[in-house]
Every structure is written in C-alpha cells, then in structure tokens.
N, C-alpha and C positions, 0 to 999 in steps of 0.2 A: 504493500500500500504506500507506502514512504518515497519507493523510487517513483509509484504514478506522480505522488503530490510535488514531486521534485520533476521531475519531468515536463508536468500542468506547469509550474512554473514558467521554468526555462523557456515552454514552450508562448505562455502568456508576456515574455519579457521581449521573444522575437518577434512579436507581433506588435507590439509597442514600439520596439525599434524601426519594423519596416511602416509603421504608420508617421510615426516624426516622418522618416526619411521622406517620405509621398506627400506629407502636409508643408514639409518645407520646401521641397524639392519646387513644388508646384506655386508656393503661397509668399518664397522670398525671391520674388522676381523684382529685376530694374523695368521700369519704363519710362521709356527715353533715357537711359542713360543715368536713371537717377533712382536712388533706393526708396521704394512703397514708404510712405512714412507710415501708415496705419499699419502698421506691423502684429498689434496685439491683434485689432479683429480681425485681420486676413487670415492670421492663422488660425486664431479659433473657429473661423467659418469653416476653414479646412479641417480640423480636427473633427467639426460635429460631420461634417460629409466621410472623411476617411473612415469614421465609425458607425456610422450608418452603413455606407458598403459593406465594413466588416459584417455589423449583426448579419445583414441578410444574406452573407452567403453560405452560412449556417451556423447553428449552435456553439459556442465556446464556451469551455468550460467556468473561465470569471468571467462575469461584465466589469469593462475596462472604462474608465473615465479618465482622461487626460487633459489637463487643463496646462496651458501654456503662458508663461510670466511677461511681462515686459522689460528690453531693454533701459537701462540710464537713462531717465531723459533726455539729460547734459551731451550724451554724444551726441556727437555730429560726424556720421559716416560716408567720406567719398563714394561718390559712385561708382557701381559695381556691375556687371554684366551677367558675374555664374559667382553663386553662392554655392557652399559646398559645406550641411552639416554634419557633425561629425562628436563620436562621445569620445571625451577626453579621457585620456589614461586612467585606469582606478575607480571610475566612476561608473554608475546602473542605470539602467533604466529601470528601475522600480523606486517607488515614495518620492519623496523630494531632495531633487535631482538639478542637474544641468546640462545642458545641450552646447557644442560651441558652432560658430557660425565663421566662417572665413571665406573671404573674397579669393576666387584667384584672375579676377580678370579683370583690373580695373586698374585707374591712376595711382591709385594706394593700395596694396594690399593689408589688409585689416584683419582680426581677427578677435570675436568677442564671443560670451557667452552667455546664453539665456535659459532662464530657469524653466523649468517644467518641472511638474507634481503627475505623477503616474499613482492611478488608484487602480485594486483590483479588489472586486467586489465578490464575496461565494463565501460556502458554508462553514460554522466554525462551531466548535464549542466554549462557550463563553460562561465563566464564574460567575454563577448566581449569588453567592455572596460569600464572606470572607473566608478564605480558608487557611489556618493556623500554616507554619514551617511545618514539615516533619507530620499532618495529616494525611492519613489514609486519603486518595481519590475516590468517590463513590457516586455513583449514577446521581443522585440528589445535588451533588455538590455544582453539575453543568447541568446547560440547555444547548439548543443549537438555534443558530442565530445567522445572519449576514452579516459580515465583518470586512473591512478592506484589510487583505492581506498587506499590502503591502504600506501598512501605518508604522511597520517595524523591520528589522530587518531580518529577524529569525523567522524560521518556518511555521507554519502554521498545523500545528497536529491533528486532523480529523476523525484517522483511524480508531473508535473507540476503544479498541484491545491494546492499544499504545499507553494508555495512561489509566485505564481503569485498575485500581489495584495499588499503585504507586503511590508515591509521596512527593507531598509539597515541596521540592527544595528551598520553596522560601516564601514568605507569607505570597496569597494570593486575594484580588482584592474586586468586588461586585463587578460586573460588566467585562475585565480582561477577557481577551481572547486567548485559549491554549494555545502556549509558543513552543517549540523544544528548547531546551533550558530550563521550565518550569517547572519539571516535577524529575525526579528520580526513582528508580528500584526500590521497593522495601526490601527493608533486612526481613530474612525469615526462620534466623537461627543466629546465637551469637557463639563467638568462640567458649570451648570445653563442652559441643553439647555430643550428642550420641549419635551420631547419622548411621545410615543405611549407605553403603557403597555399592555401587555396580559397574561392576568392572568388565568393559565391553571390547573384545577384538572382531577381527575377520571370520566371522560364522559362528562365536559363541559368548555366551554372559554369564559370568561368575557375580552373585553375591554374596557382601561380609560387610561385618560393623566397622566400624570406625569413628574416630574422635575427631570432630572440627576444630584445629589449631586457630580458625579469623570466623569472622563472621562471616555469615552467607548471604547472597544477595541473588535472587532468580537470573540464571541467566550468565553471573559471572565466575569466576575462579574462585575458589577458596582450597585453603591447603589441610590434610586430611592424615589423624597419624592411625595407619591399620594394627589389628592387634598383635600384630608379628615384631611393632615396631618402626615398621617402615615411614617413610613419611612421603603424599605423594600429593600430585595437583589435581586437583577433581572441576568440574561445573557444577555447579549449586542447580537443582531441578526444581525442587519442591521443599516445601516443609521440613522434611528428615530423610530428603532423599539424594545424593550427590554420584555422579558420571565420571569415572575413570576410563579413559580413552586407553588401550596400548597397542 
C-alpha cells in the first residue's frame, strides 16, 4: 500500500510539473517585444484551463489546486521573446514552493523566481482528538477526512493496518492529518521475558524457549538467549513469539 501512496504521489507531482510547464509555456509570452505585464491573471487563467483539461481527461487520484504568486512589483523586466521555466535545484513541486522564470532571448537576459502553492487534495485519517505520547492507536482515536496532502512535507499514511495498533511517538492533537513520523511500533515484551523461538531453515521448523535479552517491538530484531546458552538475533512476531532465521 505505501509504494501505491508513494507512487500517487510522484505521480500527482508530475503532473503539477507538466501543468506549470503548459501554463507558463503558453501564458508568459512577449507581445511586441515586451513582457505581458498582467502576469498574475494570465497565469491563473491558464492554471484554471490546464486543470480543467486535466479533470476531464479522466479521474486522478488527488484533486490538484495550484495557485500561482506574483512577481516584485519593483521589477522592471526587459523584454523578452522565449521565456523558459524551470525548478530550481533542491526545490518540489509540492506545498509552497517556487518556480524560476528566465529569458533566453532578449536585450537582457534575466532571470527570477515566482512563487506557487501546489495543493493536493484526497483521503486521510485525521485525529479526532488528542492523543497522549506513547498511546495505543485505536479505531476511535481517527476519522477519515479530505486533507491537502501536500500542507507538509511527510507522507501521508492511509493504509489502516499501518498505524492501527501503534503508538503515538508524540503527542497528537484534534484535526492532524496521519503523517509517517507520527506514530511508532508498540513494545510487546520487555527484556528478561520468556519467549517462544522458532527456529526456521530451508524445508523445516524447530521450536524452543528462550529468554529476550531487549525489548520486543512487532516487526523488529531483538536478541534472544536459548537455553543451551547461546545467544542469537530473532524478529519479534507476536506477543511471546520470536523468528530465528538460519
């Protein structure tokens, strides 16, 4: 589920990119020789038509809202003939952002940057109300909701099996959208307790007890002393139950 929503991303940021590209491409033109000064509504005009063609040529998974900033007043840009925009090093298109704008055909070549705000709209689980550090996740604690993913810059976790179960890493507070980051693995055993080992190779499963030297956490390592002595690395499965690979 995680690579779809990384995926939907990616794929929601490409399409942001190739819409700037077509709204500026078409909406930062010279005429006569001299740069549109209505710069804010040309482009917007062109954002709400780019997006429009989007919807209808079918379904995307967010609905995308792009709203586009204005230039310095204070400049004053020679004219230009082909504008050519382009995202600057380190920088997204997703939340708020920038775009840079650079002549290459004109008396000056120039080069500036304008702001744009990328929103991406789609389903979320969103804290109904506060929830301690170190709480249990439980169906009561979320709702789901429309949320602009991209208000932050972590992912946005949908998958209910991701975080049901888990813990708070750190207070959580009414209306947040689930981010990754915000919750953790619960512990499900602490070190000296008595586990169950299963000890798995190529075509067959031994099990035996053993003693968990760390705590357990679903999912991760913990180190495990069997009663021969040995001391070995297991994955924590369950409750009292821990996976010896050999």
């Amino acid at each position: 589920m995680i690579n779809t929503l990384l995926s939907t991303v990616a794929s929601v940021r490409g399409a942001g990119l190739w819409l700037l590209g077509l709204l500026l491409a078409g909406g930062l033109h010279a005429q006569g020789g001299v740069v549109e000064p209505d710069l804010h509504g040309l482009t917007q005009r062109w954002v709400d038509q780019a997006m429009a063609a989007a919807q209808a040529s079918g379904p995307t998974p967010l609905r995308m809202e792009v709203s586009v900033g204005a230039l310095d007043s204070r400049l004053r840009l020679a004219a230009c003939t082909q504008i050519e925009p382009y995202l600057p090093p380190g920088t997204r298109l997703w939340g708020r952002t920038r775009l840079g704008l650079r002549c290459l055909d004109g008396g000056v070549r120039w080069n500036v940057f304008l702001p744009v705000t990328i929103k991406a709209f789609g389903p979320a689980w969103v804290v109904k109300g506060s929830v301690a550090a170190g709480a249990v996740l439980t169906e009561t604690d979320m709702l789901e909701a429309e949320v602009d993913w991209a208000q932050e810059a972590s992912a946005i976790v949908f998958d209910q099996a991701m975080w049901l179960g888990q813990v708070a890493a750190r207070p959580l507070s009414t209306g947040q959208a689930l981010r990754q980051g915000m919750f953790r693995p619960a512990q499900v055993f602490a070190a000296g307790t008595q586990v169950r080992v299963v000890a798995q190779g190529p075509g067959f499963q031994i099990t035996s007890d053993g003693q968990a030297l760390s705590a357990g956490v679903v999912g991760q390592a913990t180190r495990v002393k069997m009663d021969n002595g040995r001391i070995m690395s297991a994955t924590v499965l369950d409750l009292r139950t821990v996976r010896v690979d050999l």
